[in-house]
N, CA, C and O atoms as a DFTB+ gen file, in Angstrom:
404 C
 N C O
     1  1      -7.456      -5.772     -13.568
     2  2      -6.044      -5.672     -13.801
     3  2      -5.374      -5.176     -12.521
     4  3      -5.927      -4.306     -11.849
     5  1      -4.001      -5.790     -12.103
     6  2      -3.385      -5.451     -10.985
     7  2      -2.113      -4.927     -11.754
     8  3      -1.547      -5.399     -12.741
     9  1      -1.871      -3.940     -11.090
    10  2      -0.415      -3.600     -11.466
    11  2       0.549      -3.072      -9.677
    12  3      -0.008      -2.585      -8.693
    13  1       1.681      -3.320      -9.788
    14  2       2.545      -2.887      -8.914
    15  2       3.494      -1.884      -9.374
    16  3       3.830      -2.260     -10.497
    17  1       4.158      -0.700      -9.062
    18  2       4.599       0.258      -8.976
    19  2       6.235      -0.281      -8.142
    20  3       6.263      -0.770      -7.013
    21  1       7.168      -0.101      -8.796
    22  2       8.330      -0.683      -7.997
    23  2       9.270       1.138      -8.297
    24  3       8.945       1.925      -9.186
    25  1      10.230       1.329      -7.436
    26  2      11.616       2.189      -8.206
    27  2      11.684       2.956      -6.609
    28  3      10.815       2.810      -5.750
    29  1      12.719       3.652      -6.486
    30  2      13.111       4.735      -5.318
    31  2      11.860       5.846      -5.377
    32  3      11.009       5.986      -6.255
    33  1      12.008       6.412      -4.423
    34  2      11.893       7.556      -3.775
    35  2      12.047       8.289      -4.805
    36  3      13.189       8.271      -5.265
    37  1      10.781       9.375      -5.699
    38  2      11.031      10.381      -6.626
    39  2      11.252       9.590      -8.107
    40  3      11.737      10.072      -9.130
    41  1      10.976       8.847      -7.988
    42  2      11.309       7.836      -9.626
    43  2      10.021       8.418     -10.788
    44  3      10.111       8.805     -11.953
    45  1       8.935       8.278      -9.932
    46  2       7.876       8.923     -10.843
    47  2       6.504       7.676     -10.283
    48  3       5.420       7.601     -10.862
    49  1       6.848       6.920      -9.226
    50  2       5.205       5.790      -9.510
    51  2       4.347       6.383      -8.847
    52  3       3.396       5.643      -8.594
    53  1       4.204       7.889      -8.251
    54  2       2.844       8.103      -8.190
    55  2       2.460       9.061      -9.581
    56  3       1.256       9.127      -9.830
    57  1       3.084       9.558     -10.195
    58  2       2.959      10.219     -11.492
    59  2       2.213       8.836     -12.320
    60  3       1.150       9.206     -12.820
    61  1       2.417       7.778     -12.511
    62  2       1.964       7.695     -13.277
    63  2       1.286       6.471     -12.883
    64  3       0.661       5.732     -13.644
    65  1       1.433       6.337     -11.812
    66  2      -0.235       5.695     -10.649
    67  2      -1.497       6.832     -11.470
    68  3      -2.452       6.555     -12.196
    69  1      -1.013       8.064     -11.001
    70  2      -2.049       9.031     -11.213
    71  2      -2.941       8.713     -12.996
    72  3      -4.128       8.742     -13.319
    73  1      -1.735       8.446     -13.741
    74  2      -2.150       8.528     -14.573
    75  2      -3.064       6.839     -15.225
    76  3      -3.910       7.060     -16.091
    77  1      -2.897       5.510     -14.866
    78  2      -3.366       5.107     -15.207
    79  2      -4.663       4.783     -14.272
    80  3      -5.579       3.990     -14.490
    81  1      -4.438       5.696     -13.102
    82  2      -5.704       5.375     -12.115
    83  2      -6.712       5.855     -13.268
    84  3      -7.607       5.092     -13.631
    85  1      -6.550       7.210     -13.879
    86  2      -7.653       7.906     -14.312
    87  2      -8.091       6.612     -15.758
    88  3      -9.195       6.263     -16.174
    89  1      -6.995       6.281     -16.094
    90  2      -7.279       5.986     -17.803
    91  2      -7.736       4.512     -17.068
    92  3      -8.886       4.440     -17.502
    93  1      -7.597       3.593     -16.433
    94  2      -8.464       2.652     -16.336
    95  2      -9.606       2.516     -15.088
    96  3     -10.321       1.531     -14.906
    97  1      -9.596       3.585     -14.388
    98  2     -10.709       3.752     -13.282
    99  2     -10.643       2.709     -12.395
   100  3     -11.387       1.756     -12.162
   101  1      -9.440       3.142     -11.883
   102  2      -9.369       1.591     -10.376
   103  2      -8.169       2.046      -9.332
   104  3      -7.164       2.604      -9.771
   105  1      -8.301       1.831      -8.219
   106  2      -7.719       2.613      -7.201
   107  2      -6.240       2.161      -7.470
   108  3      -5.695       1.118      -7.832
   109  1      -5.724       3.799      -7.026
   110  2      -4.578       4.032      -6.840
   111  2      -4.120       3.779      -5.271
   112  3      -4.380       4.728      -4.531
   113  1      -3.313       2.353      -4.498
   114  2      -3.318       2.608      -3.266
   115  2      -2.186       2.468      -3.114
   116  3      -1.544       1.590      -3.691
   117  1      -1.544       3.564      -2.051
   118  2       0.180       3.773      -1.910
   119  2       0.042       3.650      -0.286
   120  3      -0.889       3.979       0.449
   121  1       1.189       3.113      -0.022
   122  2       1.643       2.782       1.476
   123  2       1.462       3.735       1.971
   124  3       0.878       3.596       3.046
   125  1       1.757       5.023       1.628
   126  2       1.994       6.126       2.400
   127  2       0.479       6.674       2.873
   128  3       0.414       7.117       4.020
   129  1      -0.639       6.669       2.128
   130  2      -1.813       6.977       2.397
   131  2      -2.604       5.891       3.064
   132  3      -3.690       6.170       3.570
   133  1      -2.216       4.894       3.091
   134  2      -3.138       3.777       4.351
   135  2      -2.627       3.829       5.544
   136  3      -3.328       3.534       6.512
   137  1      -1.077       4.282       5.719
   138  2      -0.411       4.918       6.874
   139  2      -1.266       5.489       7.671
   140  3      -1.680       5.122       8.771
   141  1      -1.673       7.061       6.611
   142  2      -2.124       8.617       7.221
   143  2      -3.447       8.025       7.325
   144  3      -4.206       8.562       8.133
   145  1      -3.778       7.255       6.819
   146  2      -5.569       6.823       6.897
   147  2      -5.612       5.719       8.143
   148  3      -6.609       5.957       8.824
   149  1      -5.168       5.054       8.450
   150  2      -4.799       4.123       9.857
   151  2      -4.388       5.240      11.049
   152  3      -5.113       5.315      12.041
   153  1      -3.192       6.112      10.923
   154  2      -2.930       6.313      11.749
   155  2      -4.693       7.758      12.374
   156  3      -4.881       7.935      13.578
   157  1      -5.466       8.367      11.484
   158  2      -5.927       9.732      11.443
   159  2      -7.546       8.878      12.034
   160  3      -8.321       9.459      12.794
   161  1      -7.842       7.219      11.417
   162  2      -8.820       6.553      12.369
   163  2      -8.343       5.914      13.751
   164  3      -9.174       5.368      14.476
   165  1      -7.007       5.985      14.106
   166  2      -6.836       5.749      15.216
   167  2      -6.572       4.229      15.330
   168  3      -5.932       3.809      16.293
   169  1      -6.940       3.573      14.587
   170  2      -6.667       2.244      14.600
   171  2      -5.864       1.507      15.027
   172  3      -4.775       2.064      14.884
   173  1      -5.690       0.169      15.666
   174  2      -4.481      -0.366      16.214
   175  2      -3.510      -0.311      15.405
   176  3      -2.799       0.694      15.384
   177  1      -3.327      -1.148      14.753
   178  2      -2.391      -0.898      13.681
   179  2      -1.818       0.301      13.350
   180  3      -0.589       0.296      13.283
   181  1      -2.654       1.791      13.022
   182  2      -2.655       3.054      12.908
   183  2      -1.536       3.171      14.016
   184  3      -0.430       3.684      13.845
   185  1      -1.806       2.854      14.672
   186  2      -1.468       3.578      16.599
   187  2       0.298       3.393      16.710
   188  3       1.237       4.094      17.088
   189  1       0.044       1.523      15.938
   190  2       1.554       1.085      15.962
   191  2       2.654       1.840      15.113
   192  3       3.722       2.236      15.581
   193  1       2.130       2.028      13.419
   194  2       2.854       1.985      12.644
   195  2       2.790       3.304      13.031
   196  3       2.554       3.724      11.899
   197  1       2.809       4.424      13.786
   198  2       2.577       5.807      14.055
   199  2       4.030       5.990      15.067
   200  3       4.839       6.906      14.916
   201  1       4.108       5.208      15.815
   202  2       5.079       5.002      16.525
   203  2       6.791       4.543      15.942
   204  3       7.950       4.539      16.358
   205  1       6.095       4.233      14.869
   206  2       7.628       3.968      13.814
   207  2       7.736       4.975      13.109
   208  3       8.762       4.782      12.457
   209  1       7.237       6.110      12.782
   210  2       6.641       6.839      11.940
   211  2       7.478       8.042      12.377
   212  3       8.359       8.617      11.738
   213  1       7.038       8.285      13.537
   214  2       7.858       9.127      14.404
   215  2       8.837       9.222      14.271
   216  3       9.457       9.924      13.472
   217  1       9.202       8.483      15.082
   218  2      11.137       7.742      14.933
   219  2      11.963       7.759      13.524
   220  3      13.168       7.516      13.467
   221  1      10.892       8.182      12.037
   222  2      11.645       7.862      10.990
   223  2      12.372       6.882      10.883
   224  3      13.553       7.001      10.555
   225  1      11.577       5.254      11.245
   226  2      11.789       4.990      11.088
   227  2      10.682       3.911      10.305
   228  3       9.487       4.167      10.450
   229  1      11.244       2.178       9.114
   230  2      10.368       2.098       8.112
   231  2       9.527       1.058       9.453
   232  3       9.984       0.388      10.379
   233  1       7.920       1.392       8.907
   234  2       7.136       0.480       9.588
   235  2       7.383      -0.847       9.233
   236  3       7.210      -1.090       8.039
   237  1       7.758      -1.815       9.977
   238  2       7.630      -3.070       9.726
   239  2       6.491      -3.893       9.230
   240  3       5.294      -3.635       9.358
   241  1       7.059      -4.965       8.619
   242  2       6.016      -6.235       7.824
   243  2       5.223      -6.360       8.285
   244  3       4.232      -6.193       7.574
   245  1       4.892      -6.797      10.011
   246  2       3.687      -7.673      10.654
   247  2       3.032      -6.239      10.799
   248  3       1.899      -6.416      11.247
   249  1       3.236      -5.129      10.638
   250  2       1.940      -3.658      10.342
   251  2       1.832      -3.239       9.226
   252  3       0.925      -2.412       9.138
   253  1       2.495      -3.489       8.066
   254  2       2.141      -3.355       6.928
   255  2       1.521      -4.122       6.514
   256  3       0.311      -3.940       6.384
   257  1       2.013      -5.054       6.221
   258  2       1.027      -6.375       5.480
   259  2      -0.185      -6.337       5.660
   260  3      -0.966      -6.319       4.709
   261  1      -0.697      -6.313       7.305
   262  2      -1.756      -6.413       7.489
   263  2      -3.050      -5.038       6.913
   264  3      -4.277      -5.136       6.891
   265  1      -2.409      -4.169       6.620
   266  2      -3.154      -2.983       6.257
   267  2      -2.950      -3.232       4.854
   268  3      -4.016      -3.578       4.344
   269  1      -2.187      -3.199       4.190
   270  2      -2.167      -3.361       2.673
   271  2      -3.524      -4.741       2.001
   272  3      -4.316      -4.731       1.058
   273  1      -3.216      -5.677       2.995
   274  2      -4.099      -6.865       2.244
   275  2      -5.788      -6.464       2.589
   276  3      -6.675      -6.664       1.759
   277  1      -6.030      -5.900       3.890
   278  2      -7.440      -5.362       3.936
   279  2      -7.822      -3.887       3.232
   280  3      -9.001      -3.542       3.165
   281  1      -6.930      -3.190       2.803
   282  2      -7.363      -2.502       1.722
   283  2      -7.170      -2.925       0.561
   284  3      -7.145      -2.022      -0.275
   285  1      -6.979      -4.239       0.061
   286  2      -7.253      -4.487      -0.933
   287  2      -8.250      -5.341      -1.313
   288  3      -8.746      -5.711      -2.377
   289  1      -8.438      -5.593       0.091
   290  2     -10.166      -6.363       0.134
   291  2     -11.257      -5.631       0.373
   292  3     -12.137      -6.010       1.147
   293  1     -11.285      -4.762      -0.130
   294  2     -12.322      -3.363       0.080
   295  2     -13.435      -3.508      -1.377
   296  3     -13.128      -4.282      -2.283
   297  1     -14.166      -3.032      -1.416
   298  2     -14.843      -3.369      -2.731
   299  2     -14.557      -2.729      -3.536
   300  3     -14.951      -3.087      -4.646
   301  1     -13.708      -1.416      -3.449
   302  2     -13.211      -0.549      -5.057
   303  2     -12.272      -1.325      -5.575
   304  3     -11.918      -0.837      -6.648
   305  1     -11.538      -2.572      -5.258
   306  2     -10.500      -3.366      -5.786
   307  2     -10.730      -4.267      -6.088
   308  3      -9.846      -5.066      -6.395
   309  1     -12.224      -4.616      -6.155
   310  2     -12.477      -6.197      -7.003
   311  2     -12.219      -6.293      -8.058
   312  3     -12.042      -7.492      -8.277
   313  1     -12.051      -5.633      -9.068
   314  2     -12.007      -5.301     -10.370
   315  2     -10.888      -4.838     -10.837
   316  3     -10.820      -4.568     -12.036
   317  1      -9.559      -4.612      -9.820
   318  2      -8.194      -4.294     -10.132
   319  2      -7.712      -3.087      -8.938
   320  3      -8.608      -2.410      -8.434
   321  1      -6.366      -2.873      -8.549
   322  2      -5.952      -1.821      -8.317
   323  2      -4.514      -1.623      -9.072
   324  3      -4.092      -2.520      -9.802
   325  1      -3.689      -0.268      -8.844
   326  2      -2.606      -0.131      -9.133
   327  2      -1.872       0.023      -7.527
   328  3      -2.344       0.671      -6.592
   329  1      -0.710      -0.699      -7.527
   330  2      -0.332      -0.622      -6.118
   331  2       0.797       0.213      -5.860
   332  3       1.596      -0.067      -6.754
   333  1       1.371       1.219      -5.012
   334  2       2.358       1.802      -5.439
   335  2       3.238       1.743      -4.363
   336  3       2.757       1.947      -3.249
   337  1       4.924       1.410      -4.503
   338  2       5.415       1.461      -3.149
   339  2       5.107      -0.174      -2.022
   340  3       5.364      -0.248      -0.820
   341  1       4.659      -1.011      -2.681
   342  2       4.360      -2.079      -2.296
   343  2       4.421      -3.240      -3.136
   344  3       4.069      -3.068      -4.303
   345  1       4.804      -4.423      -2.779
   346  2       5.929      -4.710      -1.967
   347  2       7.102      -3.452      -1.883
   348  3       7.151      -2.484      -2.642
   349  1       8.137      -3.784      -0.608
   350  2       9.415      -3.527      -0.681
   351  2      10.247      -4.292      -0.328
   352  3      11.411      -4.018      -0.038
   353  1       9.380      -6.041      -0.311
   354  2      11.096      -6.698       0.242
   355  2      10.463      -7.867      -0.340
   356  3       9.425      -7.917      -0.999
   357  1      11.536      -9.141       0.131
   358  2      10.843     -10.771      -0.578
   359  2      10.000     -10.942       0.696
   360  3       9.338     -11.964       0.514
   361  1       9.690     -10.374       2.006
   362  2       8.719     -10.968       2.877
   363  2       7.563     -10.917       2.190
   364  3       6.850     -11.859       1.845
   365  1       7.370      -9.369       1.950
   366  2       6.099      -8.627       1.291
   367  2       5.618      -8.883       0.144
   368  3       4.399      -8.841      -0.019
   369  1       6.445      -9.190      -0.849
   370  2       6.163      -9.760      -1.846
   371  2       5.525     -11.568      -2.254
   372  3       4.896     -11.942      -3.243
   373  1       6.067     -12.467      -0.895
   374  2       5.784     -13.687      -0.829
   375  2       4.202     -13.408      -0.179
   376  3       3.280     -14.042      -0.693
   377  1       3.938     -12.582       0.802
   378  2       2.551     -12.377       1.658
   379  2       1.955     -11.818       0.659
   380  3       0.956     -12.530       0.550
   381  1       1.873     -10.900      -0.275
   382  2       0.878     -10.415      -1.184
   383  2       0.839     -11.926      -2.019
   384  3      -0.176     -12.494      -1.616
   385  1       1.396     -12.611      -2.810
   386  2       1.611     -13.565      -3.554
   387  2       0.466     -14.353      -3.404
   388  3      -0.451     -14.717      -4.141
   389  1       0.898     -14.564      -1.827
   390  2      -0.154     -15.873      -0.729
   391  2      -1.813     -15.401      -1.113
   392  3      -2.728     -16.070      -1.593
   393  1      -1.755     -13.876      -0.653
   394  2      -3.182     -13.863      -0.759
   395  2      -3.949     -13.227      -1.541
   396  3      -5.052     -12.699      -1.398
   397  1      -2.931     -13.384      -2.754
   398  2      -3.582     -13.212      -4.073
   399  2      -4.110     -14.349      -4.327
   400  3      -5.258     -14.015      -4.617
   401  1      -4.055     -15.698      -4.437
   402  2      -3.796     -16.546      -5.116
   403  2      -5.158     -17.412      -4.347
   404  3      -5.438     -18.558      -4.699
């Protein structure tokens, strides 16, 4: 099962990410933690979206995308994740679409 998490800032989707992570046992993955996990291995990508990060300002598509779709090709997500905070636009949403499918 895939689910996506949509609403503002403080709405509640990691509250209750949290909660169906536990009740169906399948990763909870939020933009904000593949960020701190890219940027803390140093990674290219890491390196880039670190540099927007700074600035407060939002990391762009061609560094998101690419981190969102390889953590979801990880092996704790064969079997479903809950996604949170992802998509946030029709780019992101057409590129997850693509390589779901």
């Amino acid at each position: 099962m895939n689910i996506l998490f949509f609403g503002p800032n403080g709405s509640g989707k990691g509250t209750q990410g949290a909660i169906l992570k536990d009740k169906y046992n399948t990763p909870h993955i939020e933009s904000g933690a593949i960020f701190r996990d890219n940027i803390g291995k140093g990674t290219e990508l890491g390196t880039k979206a670190k540099s927007y990060i700074d600035k407060g300002d939002l990391v762009p598509d061609e560094i998101t995308i690419p981190m969102i779709l390889d953590r979801l090709q990880q092996d704790d997500c064969k079997n479903g994740w809950l996604l949170d905070g992802f998509p946030r636009n029709k780019n992101q949403a057409i590129k997850l679409d693509e390589a779901l499918k």
